[in-house]
N, CA, C and O atoms as CSV, one atom per row, in Angstrom:
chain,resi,resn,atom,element,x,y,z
A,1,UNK,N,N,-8.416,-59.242,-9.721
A,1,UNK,CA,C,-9.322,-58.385,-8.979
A,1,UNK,C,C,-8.825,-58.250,-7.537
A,1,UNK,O,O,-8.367,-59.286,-7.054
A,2,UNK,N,N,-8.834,-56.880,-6.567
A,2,UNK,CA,C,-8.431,-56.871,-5.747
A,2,UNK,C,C,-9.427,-57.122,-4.729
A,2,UNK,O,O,-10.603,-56.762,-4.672
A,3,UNK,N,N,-8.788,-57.747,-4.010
A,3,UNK,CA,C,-9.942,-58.430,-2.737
A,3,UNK,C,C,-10.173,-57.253,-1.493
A,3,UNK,O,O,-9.478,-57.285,-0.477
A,4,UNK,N,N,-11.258,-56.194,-1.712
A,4,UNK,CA,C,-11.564,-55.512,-0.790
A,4,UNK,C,C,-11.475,-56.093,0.553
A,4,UNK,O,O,-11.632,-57.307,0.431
A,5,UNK,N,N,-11.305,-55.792,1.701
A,5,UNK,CA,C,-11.454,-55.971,3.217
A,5,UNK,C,C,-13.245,-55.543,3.429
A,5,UNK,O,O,-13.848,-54.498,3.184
A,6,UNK,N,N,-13.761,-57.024,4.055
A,6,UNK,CA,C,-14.912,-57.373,4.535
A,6,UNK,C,C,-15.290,-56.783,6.382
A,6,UNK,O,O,-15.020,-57.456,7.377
A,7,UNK,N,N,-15.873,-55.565,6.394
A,7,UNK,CA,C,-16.158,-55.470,7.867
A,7,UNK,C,C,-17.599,-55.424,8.425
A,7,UNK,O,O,-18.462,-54.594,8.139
A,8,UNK,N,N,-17.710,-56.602,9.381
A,8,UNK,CA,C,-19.196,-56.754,9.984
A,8,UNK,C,C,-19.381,-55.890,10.924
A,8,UNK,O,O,-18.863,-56.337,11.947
A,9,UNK,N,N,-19.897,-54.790,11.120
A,9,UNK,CA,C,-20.291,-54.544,12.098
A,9,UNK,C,C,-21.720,-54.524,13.115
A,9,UNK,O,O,-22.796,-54.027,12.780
A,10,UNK,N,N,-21.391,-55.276,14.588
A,10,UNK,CA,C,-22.331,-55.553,14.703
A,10,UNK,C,C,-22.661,-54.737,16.191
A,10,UNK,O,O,-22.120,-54.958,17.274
A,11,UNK,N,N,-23.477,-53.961,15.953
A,11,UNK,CA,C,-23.840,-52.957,16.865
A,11,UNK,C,C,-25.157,-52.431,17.118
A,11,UNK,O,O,-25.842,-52.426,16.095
A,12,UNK,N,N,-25.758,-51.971,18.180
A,12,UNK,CA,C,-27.386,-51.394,17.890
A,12,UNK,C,C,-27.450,-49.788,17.733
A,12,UNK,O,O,-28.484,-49.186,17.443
A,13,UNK,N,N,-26.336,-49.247,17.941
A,13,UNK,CA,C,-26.425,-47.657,17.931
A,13,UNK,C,C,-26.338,-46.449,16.700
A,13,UNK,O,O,-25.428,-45.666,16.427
A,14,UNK,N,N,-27.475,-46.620,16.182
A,14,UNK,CA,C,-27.355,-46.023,14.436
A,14,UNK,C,C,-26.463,-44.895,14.424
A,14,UNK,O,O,-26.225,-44.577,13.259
A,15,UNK,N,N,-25.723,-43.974,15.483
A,15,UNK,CA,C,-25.049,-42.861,15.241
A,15,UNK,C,C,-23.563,-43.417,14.864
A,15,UNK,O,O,-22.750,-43.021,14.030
A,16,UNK,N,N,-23.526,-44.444,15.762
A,16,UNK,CA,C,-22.465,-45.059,15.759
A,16,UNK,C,C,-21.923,-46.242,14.327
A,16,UNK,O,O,-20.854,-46.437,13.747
A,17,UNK,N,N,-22.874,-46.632,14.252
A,17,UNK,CA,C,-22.742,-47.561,12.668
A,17,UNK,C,C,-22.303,-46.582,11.446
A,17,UNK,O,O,-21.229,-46.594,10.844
A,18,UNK,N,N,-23.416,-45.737,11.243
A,18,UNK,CA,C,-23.080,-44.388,10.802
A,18,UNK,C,C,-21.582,-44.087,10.669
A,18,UNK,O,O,-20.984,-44.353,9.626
A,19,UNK,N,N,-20.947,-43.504,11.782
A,19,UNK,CA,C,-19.673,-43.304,11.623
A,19,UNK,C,C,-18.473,-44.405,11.229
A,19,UNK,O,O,-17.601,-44.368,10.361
A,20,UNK,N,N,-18.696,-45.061,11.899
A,20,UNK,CA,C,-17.746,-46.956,11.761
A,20,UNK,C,C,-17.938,-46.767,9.740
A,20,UNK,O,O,-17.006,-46.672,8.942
A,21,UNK,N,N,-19.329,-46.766,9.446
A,21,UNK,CA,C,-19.644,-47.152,8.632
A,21,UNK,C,C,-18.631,-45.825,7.358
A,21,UNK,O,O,-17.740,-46.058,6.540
A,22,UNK,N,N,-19.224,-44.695,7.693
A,22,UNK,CA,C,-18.609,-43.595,6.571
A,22,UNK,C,C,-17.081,-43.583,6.838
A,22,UNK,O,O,-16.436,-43.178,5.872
A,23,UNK,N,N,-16.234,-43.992,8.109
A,23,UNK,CA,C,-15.250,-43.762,8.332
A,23,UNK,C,C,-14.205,-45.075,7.129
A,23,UNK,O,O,-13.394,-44.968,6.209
A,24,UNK,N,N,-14.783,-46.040,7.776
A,24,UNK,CA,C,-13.943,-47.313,6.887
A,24,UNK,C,C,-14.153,-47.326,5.651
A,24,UNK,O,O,-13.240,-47.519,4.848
A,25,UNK,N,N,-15.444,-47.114,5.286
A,25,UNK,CA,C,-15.746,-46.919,3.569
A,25,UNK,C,C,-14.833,-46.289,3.084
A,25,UNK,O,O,-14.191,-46.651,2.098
A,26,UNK,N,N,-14.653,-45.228,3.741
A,26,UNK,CA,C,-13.564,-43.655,3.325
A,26,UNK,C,C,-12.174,-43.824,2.671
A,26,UNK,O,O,-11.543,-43.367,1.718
A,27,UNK,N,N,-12.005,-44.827,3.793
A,27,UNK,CA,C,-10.532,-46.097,3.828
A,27,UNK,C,C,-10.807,-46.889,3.044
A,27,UNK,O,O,-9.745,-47.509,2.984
A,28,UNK,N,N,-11.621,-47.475,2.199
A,28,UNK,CA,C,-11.487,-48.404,1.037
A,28,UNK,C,C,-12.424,-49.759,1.382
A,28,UNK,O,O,-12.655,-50.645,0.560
A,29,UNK,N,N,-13.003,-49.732,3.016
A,29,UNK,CA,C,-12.889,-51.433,3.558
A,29,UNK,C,C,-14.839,-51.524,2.875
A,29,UNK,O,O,-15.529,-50.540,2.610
A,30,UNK,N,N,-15.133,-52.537,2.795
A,30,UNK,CA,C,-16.662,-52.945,2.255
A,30,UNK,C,C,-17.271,-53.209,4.034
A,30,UNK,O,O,-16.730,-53.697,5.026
A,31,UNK,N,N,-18.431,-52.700,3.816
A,31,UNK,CA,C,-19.039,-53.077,5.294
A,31,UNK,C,C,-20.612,-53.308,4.922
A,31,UNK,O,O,-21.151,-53.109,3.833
A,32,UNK,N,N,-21.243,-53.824,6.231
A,32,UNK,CA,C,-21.882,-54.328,6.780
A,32,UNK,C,C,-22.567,-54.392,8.320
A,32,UNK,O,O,-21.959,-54.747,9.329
A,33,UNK,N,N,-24.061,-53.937,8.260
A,33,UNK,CA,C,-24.100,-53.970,9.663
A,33,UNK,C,C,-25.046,-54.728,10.162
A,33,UNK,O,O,-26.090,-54.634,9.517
A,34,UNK,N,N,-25.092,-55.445,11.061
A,34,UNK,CA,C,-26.764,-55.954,11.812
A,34,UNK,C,C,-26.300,-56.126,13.040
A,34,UNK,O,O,-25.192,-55.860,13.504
A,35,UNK,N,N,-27.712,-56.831,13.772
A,35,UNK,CA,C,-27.145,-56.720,15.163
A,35,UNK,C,C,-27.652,-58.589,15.712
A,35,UNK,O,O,-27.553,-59.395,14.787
A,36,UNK,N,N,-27.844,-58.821,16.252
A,36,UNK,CA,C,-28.334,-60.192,16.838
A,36,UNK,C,C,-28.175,-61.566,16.259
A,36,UNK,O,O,-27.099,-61.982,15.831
A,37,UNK,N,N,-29.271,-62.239,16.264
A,37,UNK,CA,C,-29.363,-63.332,14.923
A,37,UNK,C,C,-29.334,-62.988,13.725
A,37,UNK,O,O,-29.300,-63.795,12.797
A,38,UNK,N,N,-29.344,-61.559,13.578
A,38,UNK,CA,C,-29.804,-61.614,12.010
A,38,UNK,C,C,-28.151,-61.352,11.469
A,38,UNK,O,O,-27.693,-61.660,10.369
A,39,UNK,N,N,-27.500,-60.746,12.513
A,39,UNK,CA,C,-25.715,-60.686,12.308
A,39,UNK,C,C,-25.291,-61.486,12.014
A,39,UNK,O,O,-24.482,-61.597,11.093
A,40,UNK,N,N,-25.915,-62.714,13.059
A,40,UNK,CA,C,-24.995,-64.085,12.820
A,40,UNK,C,C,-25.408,-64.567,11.263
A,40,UNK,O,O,-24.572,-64.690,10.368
A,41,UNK,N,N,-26.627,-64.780,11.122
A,41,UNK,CA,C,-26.905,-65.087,9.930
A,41,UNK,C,C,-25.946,-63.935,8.725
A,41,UNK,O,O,-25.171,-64.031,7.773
A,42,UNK,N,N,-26.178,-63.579,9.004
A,42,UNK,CA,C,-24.952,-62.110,7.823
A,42,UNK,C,C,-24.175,-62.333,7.866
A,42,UNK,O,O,-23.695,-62.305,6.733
A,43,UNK,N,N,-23.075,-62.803,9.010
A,43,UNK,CA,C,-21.432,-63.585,8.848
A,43,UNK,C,C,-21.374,-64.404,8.110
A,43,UNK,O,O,-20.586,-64.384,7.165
A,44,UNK,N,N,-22.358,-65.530,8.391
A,44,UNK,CA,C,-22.546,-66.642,7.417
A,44,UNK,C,C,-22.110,-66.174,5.863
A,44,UNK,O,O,-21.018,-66.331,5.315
A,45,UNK,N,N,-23.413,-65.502,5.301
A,45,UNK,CA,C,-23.020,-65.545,4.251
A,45,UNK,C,C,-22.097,-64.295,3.477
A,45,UNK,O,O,-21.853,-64.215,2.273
A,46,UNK,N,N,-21.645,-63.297,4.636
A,46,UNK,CA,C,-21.007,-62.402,4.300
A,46,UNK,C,C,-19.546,-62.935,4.093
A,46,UNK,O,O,-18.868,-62.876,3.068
A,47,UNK,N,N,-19.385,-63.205,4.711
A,47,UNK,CA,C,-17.777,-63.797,5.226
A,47,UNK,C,C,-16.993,-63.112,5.492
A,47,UNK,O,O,-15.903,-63.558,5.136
A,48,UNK,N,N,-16.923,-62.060,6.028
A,48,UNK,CA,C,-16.621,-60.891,6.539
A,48,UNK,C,C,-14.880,-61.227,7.052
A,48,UNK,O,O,-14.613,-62.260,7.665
A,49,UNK,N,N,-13.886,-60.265,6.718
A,49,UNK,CA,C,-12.426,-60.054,7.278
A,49,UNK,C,C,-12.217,-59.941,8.838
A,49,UNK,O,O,-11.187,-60.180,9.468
A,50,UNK,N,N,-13.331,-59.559,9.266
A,50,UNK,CA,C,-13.115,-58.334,10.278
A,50,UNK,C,C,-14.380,-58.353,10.960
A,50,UNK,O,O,-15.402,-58.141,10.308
A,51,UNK,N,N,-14.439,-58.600,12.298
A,51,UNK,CA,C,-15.990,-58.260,13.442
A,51,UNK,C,C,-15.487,-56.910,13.805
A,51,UNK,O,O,-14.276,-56.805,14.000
A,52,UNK,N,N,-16.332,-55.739,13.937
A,52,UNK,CA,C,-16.256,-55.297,14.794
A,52,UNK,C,C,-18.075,-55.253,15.979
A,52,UNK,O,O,-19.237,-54.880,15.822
A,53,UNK,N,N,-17.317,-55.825,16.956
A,53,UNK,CA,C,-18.463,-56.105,17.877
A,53,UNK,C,C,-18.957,-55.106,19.006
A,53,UNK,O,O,-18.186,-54.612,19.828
A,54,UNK,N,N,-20.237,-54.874,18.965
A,54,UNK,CA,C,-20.171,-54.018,20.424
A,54,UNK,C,C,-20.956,-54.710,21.626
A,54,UNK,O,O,-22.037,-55.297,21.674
A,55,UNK,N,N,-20.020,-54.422,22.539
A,55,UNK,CA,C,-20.260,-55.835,23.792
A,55,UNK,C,C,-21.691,-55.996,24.272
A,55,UNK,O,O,-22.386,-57.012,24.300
A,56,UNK,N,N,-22.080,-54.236,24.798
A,56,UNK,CA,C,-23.450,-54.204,25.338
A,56,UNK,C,C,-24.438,-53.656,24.339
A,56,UNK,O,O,-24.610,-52.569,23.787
A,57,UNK,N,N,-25.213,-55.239,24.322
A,57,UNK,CA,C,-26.652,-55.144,23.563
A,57,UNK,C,C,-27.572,-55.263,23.808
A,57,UNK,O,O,-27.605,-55.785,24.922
A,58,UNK,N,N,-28.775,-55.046,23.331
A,58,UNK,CA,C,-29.824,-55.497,23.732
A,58,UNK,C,C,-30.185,-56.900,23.412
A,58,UNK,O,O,-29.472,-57.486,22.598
A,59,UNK,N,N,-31.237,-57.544,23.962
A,59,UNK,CA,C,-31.321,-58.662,23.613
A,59,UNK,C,C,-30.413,-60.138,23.296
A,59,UNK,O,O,-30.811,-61.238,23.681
A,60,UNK,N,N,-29.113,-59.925,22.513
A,60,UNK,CA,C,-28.029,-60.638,22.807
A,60,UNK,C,C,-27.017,-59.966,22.428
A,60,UNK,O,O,-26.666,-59.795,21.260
A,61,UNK,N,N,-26.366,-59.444,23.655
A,61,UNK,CA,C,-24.943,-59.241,24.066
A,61,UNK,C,C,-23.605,-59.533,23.509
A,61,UNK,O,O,-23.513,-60.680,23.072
A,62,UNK,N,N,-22.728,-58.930,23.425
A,62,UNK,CA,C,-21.486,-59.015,22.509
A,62,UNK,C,C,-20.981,-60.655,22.944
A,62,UNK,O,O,-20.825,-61.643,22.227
A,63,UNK,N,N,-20.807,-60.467,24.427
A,63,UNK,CA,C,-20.374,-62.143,25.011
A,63,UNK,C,C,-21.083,-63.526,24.284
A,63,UNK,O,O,-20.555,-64.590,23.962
A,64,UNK,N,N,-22.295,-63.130,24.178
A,64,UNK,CA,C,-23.471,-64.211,24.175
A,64,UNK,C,C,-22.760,-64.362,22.231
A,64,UNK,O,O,-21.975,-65.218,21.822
A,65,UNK,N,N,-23.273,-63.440,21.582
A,65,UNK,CA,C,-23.143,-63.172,20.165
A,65,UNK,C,C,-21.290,-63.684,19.674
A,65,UNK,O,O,-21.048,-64.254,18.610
A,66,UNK,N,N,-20.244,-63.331,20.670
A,66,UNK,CA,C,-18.826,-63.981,19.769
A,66,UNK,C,C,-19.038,-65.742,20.825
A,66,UNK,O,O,-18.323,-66.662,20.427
A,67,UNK,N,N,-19.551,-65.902,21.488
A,67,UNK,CA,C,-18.768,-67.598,21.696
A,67,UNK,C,C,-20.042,-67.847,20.864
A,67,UNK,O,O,-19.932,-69.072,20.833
A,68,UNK,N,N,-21.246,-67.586,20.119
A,68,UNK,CA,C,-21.613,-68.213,19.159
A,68,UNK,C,C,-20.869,-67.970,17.588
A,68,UNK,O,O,-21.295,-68.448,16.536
A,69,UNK,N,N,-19.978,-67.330,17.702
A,69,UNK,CA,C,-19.513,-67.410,16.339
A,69,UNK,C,C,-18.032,-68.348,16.653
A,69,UNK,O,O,-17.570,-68.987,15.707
A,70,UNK,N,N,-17.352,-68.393,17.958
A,70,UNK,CA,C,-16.184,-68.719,18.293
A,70,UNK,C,C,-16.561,-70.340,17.840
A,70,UNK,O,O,-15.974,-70.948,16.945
A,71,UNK,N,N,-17.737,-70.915,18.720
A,71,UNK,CA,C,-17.785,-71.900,18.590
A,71,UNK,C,C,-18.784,-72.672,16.959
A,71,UNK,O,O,-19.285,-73.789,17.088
A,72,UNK,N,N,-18.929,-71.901,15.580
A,72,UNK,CA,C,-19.384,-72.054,14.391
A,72,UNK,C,C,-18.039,-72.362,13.557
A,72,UNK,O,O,-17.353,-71.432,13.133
A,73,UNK,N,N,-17.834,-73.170,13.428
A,73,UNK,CA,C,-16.497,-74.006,12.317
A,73,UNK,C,C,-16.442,-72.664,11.326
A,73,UNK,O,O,-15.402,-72.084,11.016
A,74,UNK,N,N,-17.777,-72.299,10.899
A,74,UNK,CA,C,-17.500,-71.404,9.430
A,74,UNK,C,C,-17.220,-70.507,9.683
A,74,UNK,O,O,-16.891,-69.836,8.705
A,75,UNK,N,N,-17.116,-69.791,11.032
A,75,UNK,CA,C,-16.825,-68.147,11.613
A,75,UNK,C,C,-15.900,-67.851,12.431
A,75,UNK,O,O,-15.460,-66.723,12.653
A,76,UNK,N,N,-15.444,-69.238,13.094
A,76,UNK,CA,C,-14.262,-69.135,14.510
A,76,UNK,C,C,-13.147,-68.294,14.181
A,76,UNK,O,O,-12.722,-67.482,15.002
A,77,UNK,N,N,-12.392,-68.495,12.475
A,77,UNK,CA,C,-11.503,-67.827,12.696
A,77,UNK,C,C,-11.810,-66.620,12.393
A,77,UNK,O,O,-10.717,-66.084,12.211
A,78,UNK,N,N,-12.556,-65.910,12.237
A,78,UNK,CA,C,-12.927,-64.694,11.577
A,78,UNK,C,C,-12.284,-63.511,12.977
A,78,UNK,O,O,-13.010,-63.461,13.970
A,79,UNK,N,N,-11.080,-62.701,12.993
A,79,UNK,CA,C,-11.158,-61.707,14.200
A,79,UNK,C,C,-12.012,-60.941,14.595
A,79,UNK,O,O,-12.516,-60.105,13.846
A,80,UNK,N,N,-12.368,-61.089,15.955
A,80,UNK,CA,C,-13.468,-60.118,16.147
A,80,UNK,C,C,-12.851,-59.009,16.974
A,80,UNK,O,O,-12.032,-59.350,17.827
A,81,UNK,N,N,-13.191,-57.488,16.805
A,81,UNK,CA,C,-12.259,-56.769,17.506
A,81,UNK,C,C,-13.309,-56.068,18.695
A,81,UNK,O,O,-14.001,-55.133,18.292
A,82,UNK,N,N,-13.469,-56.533,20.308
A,82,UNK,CA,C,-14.498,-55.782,20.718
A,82,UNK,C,C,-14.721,-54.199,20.948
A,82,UNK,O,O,-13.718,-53.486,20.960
A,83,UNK,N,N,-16.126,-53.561,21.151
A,83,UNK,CA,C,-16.274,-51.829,21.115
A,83,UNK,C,C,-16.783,-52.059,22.649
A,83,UNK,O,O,-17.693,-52.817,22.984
A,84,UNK,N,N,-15.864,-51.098,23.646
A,84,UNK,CA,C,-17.562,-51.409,24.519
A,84,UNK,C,C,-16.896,-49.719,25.216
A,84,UNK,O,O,-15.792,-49.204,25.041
A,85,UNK,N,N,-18.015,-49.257,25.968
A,85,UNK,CA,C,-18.148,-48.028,27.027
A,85,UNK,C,C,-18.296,-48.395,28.184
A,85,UNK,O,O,-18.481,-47.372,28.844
A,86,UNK,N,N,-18.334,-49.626,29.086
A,86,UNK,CA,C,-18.430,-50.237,29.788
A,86,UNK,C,C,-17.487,-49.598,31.033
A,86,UNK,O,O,-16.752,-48.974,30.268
A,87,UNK,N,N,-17.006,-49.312,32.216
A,87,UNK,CA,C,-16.515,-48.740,32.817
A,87,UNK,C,C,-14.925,-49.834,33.005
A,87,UNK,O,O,-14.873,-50.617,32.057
A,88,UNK,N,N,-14.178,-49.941,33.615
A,88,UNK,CA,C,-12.745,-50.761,33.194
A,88,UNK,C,C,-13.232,-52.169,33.567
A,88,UNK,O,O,-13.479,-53.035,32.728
A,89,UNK,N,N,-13.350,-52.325,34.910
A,89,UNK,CA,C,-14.167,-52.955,36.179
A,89,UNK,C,C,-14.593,-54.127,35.479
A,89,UNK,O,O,-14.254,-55.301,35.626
A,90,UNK,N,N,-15.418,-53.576,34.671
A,90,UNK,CA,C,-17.053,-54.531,34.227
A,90,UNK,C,C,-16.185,-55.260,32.801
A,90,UNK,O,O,-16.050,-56.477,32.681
A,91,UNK,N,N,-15.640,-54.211,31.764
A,91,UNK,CA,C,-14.349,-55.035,30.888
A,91,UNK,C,C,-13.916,-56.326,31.341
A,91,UNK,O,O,-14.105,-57.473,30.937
A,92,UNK,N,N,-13.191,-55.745,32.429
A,92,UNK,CA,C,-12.076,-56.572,32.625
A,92,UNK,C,C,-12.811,-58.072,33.168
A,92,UNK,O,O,-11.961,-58.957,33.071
A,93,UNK,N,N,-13.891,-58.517,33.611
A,93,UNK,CA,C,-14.284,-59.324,34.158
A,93,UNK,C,C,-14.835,-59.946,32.495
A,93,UNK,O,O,-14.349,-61.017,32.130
A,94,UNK,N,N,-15.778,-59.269,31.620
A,94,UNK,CA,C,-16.133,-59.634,30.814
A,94,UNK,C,C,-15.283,-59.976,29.751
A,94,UNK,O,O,-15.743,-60.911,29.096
A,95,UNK,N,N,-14.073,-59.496,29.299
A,95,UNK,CA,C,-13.125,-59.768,28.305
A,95,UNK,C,C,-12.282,-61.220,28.489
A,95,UNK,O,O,-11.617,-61.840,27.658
A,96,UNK,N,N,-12.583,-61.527,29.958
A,96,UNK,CA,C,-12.153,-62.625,30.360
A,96,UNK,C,C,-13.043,-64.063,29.574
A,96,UNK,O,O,-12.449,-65.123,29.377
A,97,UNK,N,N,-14.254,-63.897,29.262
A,97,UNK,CA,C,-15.160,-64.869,29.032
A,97,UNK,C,C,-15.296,-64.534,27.509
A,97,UNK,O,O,-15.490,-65.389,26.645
A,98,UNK,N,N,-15.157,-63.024,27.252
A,98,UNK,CA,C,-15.372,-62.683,25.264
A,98,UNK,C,C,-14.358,-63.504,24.778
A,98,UNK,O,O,-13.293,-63.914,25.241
A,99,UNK,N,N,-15.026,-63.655,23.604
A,99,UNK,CA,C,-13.867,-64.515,22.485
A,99,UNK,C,C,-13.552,-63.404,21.497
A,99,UNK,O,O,-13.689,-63.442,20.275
A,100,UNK,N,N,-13.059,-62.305,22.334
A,100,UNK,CA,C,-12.455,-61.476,21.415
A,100,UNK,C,C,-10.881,-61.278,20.849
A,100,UNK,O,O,-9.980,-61.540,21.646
A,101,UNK,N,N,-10.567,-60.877,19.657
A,101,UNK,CA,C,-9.111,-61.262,19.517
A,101,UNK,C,C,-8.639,-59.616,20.145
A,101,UNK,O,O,-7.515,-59.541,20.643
A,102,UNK,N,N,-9.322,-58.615,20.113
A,102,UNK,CA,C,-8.447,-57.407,20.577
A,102,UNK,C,C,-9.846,-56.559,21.378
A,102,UNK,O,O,-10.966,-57.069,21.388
A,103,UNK,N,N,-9.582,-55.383,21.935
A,103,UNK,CA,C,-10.626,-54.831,22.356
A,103,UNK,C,C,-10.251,-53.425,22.328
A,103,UNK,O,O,-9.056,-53.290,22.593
A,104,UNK,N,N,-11.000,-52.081,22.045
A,104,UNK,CA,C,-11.073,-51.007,22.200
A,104,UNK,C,C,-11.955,-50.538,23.106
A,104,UNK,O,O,-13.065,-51.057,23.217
A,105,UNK,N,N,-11.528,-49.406,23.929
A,105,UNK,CA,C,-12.661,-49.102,24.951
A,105,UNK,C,C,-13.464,-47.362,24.022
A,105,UNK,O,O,-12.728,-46.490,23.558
A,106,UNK,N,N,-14.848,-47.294,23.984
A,106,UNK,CA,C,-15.104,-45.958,23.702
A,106,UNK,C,C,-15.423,-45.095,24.304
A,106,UNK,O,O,-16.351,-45.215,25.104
A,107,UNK,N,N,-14.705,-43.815,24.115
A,107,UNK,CA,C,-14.474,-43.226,22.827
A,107,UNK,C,C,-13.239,-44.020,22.430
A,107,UNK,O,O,-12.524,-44.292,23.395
A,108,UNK,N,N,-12.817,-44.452,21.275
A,108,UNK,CA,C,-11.746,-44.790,20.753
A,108,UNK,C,C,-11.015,-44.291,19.914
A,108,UNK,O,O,-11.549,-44.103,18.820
A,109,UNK,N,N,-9.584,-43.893,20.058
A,109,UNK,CA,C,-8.434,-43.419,18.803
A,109,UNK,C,C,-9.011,-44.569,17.427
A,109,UNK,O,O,-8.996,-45.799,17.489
A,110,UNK,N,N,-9.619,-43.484,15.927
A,110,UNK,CA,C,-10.002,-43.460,15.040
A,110,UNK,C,C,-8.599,-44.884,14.331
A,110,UNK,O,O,-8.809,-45.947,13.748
A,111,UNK,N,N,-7.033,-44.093,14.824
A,111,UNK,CA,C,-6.363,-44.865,14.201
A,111,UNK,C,C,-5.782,-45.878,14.920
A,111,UNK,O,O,-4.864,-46.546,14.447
A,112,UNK,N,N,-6.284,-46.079,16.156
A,112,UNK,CA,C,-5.797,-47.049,16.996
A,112,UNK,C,C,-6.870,-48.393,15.658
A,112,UNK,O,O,-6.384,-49.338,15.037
A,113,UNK,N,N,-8.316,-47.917,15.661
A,113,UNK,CA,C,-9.220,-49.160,15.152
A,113,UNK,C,C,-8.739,-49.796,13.857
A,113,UNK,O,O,-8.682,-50.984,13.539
A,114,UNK,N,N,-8.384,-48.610,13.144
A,114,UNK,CA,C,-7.744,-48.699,11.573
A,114,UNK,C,C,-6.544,-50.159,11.961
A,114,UNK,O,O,-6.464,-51.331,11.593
A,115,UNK,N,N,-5.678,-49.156,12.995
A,115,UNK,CA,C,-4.221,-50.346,12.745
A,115,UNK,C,C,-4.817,-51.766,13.077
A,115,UNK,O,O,-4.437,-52.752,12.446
A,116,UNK,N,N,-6.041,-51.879,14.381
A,116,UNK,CA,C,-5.960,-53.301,14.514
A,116,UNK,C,C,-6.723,-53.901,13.340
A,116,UNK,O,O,-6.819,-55.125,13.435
A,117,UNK,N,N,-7.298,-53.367,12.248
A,117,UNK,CA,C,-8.262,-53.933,11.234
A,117,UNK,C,C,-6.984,-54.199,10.181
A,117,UNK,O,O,-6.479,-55.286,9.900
A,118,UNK,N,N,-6.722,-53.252,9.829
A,118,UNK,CA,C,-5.434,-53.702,8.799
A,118,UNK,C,C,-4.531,-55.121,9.569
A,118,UNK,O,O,-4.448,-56.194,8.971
A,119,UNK,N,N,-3.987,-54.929,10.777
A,119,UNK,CA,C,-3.289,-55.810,11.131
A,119,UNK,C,C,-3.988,-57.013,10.815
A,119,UNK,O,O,-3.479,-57.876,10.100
A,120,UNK,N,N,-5.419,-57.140,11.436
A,120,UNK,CA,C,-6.197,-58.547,11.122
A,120,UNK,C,C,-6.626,-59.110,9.834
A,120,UNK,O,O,-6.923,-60.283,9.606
A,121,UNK,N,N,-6.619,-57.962,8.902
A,121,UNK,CA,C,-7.047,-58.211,7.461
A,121,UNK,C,C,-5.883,-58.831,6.856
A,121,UNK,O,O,-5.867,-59.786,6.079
A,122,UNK,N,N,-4.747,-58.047,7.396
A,122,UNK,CA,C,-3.581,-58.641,6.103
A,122,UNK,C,C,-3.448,-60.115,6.656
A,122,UNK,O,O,-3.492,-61.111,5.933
A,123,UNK,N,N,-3.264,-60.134,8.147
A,123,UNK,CA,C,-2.940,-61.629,9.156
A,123,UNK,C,C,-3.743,-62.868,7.918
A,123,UNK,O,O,-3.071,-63.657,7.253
A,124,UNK,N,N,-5.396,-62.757,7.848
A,124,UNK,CA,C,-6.202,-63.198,7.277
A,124,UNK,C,C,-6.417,-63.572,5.711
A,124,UNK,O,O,-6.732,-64.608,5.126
A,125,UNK,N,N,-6.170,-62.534,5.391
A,125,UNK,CA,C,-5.569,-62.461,3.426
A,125,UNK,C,C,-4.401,-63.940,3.360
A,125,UNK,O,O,-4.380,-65.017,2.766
A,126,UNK,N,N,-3.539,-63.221,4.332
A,126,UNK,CA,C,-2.392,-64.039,4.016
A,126,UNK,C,C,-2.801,-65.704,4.600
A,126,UNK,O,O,-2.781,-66.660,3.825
A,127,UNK,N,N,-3.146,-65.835,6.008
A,127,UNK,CA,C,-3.655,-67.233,5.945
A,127,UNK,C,C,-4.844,-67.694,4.458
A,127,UNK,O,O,-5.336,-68.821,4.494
A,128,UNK,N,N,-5.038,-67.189,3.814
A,128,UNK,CA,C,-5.799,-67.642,2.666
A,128,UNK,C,C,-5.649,-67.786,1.814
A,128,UNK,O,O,-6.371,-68.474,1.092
A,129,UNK,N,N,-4.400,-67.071,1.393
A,129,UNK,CA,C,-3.433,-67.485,0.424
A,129,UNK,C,C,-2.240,-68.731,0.244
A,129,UNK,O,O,-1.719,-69.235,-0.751
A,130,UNK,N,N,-2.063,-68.989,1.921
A,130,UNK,CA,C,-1.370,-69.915,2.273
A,130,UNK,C,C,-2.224,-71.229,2.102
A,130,UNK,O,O,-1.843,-72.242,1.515
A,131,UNK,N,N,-3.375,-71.051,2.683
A,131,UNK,CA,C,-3.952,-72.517,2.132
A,131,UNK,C,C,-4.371,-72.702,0.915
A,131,UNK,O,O,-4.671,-73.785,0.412
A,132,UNK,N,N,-4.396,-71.846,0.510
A,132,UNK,CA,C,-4.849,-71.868,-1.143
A,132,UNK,C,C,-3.903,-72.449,-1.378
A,132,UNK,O,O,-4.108,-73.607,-1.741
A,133,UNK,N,N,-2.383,-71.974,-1.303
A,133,UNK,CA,C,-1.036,-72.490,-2.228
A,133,UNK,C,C,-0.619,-73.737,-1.934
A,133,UNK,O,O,0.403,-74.230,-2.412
A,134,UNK,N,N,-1.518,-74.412,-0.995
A,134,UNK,CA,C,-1.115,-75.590,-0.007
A,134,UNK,C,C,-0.987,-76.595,-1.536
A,134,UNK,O,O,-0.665,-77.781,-1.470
């Protein structure tokens, strides 16, 4: 059986899930969306390939939301790739403290997101196969 690619996305903007959502499906990947605790709880048992996170949230924040998964044994390695609209400024201070493995600023190139998800999926497949064969 072929092991579909797992993507969480965790965002509050339904236009935007929406698209993330019909775009990757399109591409083959299985998804998923929530936003807060109830995300974290959904990584858990999703086990998701792939975060895609969006920084500014309501209630808890992309920052607040990856060093709680950075620092969860069952989720740390999971890549999270951040989304934000944030002006460069406010990024650059915040990407410093995210536990993000890559970041896109939006609007974002459709295939810029694709390459870093494939890149992280196969990275991931393959660490799992490697410990498997251990």
């Amino acid at each position: 059986m072929v092991h579909k690619t797992r993507i969480l996305i965790v965002e509050d903007d339904a236009a935007m899930i929406s698209m993330l959502k019909n775009m990757l499906e399109d591409e083959g990947f299985e998804t998923r969306s929530s936003v807060g605790e109830a995300a974290l709880k959904l990584a858990e048992t999703y086990q998701p390939d792939v975060i895609l996170l969006d920084v500014m949230m309501p209630v808890m924040d992309g920052l607040e939301w990856s060093n709680r998964v950075k620092s969860n044994p069952r989720l740390k390695k999971i890549p999270i790739i951040a989304l934000s609209a944030a002006n460069f400024a406010t990024l650059k201070r915040t990407f410093k403290d995210l536990q993000a493995d890559s970041f896109l600023s939006k609007p974002f190139e459709i295939d810029s997101l694709l390459n870093l998800i494939y890149s992280f999926s196969h990275h991931s497949q393959t660490s799992d196969m490697n410990v498997t064969n251990l």
